[in-house]
Structure formats: C-alpha cells, structure tokens
N, C-alpha and C positions, 0 to 999 in steps of 0.2 A: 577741619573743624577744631582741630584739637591744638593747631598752632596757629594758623592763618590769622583767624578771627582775632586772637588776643594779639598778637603784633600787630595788627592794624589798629587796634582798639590804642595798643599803647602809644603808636608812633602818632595819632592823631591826637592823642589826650596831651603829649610832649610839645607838640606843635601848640594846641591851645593853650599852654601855661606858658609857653613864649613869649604867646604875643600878649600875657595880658599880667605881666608883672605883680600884680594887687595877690591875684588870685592864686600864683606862686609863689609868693612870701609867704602869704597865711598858711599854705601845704608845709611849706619848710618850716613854720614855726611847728605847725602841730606834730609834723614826723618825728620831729628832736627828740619828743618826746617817748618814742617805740623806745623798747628793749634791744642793746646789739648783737643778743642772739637768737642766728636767721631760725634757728629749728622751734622757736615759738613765740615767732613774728606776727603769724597768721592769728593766732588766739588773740593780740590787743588790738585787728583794726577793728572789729566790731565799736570801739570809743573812737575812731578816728572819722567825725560825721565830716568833716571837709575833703577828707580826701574818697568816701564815700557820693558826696556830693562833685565833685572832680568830675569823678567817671562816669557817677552816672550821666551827667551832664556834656561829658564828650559823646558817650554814647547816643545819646539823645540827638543832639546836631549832626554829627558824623557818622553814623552807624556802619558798622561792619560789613552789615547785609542790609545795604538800600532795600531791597525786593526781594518777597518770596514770592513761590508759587506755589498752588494749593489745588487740587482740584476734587471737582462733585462726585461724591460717590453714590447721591443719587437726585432723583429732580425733588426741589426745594423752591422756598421762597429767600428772598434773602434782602430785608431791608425794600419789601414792596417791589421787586423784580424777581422775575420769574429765573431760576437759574437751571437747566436742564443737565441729568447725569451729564458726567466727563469735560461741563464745563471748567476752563482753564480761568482760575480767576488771582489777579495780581493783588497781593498786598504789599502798602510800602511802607515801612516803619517811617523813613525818611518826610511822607506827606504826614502821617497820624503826628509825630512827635511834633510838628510845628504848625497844629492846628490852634489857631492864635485862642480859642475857647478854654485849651489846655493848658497855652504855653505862649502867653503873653510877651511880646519881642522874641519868637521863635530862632531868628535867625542869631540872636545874638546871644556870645556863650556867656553865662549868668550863670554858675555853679549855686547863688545865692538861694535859686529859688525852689530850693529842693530843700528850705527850711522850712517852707510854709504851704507843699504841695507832698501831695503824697497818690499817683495815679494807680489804678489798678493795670494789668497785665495786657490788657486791651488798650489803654489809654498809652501806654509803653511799652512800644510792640518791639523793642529791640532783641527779644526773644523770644519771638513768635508769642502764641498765648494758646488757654485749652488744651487737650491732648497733644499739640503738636509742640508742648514748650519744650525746649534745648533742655536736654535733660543734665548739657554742660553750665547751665547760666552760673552758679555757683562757684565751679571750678575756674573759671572762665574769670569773672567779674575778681576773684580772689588771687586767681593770678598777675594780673594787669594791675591791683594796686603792688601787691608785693614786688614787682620788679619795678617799679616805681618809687616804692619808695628807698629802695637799694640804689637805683641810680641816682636821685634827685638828692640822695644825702653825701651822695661824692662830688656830684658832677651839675655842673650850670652847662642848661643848654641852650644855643645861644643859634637862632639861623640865620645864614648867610645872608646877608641884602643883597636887595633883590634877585632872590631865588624864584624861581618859576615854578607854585605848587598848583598841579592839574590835577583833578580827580580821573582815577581810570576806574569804571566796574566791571567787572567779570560775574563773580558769585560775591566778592569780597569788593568794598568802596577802597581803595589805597591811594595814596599818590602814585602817578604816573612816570617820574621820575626820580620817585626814590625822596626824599628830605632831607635837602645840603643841611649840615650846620654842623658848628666847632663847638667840641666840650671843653671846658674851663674846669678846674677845682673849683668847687662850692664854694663863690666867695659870696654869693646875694646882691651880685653886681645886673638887676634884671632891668632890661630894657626889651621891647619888640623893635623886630626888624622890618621895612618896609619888604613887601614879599611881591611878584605877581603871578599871573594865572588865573584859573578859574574855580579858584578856592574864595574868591570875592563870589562867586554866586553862588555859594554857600553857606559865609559866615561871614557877618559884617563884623568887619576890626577894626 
C-alpha cells in the first residue's frame, strides 16, 4: 500500500502525458513555476490545479486498485437487494469512474474536466469511500505528483513505438510488461508514440 499503489499511479499518469502532448506542456508550463527547493515542494502544489487535475484524472481511468472487496457484517438491504451477513460484494472503481452520468467520454483521458466537476468520495471511489477510505489517500496522491514533477522537469518521456502495453491485475492494475520508453532531457520535444496491446480497451488515444 505504501509503495505499490503510488508507482503504479505514477508509471500510468507518465504513460498518459505521453501520449497526449497538449496535456504535457501545460503541466511543464505550470511546474516551472514550483520553488527548487524539494524540502517545500509539497506546500505550493495546493496552486498547481493542472497537475492536481493530471492525477486525478489518471487515477480516474487507470486506477491502482481496479476492485475491492468488502463484505456484510450483517443482513441488510442494499440498493433494493437483499444482501445476507458474510455476503462477498465486489466494488470497482474502475466501472463507477466511467459511468458516462459522471464522466462523460469515460474512456478518454480529459484532465480538463476536473474544472467543471467536483464528485464526492462515492462518485470517486479510487479510494475506497466511508469508514473504509485509505487513510493513505493524501499521502499517497502528494507523493505521485511530487515525483513527478521532479522527473518531468528534467526529463521528457518519450515511449518506444510500438510497445506492447497489457494491463495485469493482481491487488494493483500495472502494466504487464513493465513500460518500454527512452528519457530525453527536457526539451518539449512532445509527441505520442503509436503503442499496442490491450491498453486500447482501456483508454482511447
């Protein structure tokens, strides 16, 4: 929980500013503007709504944790079905986040629209919601931009065409083999690379 989650958060949030140039310039203009020293780094992204918007928006499409499980501790109703103690009931962030009611063009990553929406903790279940919320989500979410924007203000990254990006899940949603690509010094040379896999039925690019 304390590593996993946030290196997958970051290596897919990397992956989506890839492949979508627009959305990676604007990050690189507003990071320019951080302080360069790392020891209070974390006190000015509260003003950084794009690269807030970024994550949260990688999160959203690619979650960490596709599915949790939860179960009944005792017999209840739940949404007009009868749910009986010890039932085993699946939640998936990954269906909630792209219920088109929510999150209009679901599949597609749109950091945009996190200026004009604001869901509550059920509506954006990437960390669980209720008593059971990740009591890391904070830590978690603040770590994943700060190495971020550490790397993105050195380093262009840049993935290998065509690379083969497969989702594997376990506890955690990751690439399956890893995410080929060559770092460059930050020149703002951003283009997307033609990719395959089955990261097409996940994210349309």
């Amino acid at each position: 929980a304390a590593y996993e989650t946030c290196q997958t958060a970051m290596v897919w949030t990397l992956f989506l500013l890839a492949q979508h140039p627009e959305a990676m310039r604007k990050l690189i203009d507003e990071i320019a503007t951080l302080p360069d020293d790392p020891s209070t780094l974390s006190d000015h992204l509260n003003n950084c709504t794009w690269l807030d918007a970024v994550v949260r928006e990688s999160m959203r499409i690619l979650p960490p944790v596709p599915v949790q499980m939860r179960v009944a501790t005792r017999d209840a109703d739940f949404v007009d079905h009868a749910v009986q103690d010890k039932t085993r009931i699946v939640i998936s962030p990954y269906l909630t986040n792209r219920m088109p009611g929510l999150y209009p063009d679901g599949d597609r990553f749109l950091p945009e629209r996190w200026e004009s929406i604001d869901p509550d903790q059920y509506e954006y279940i990437v960390f669980s919601a209720g008593p059971r919320t990740c009591p890391g989500a904070w830590f978690g979410t603040t770590l994943v931009k700060v190495a971020l924007v550490h790397i993105l203000r050195e380093l262009r990254v840049e993935l290998v065409p065509g690379a083969r990006i497969d989702r594997h899940v376990s506890i955690t949603m990751s690439p399956k083999r890893g995410m080929p690509a060559t770092l460059h010094a930050q020149d703002r040379k951003f283009a997307p690379s033609p990719v395959t896999g089955n990261i097409h039925d996940l994210v349309a690019l």
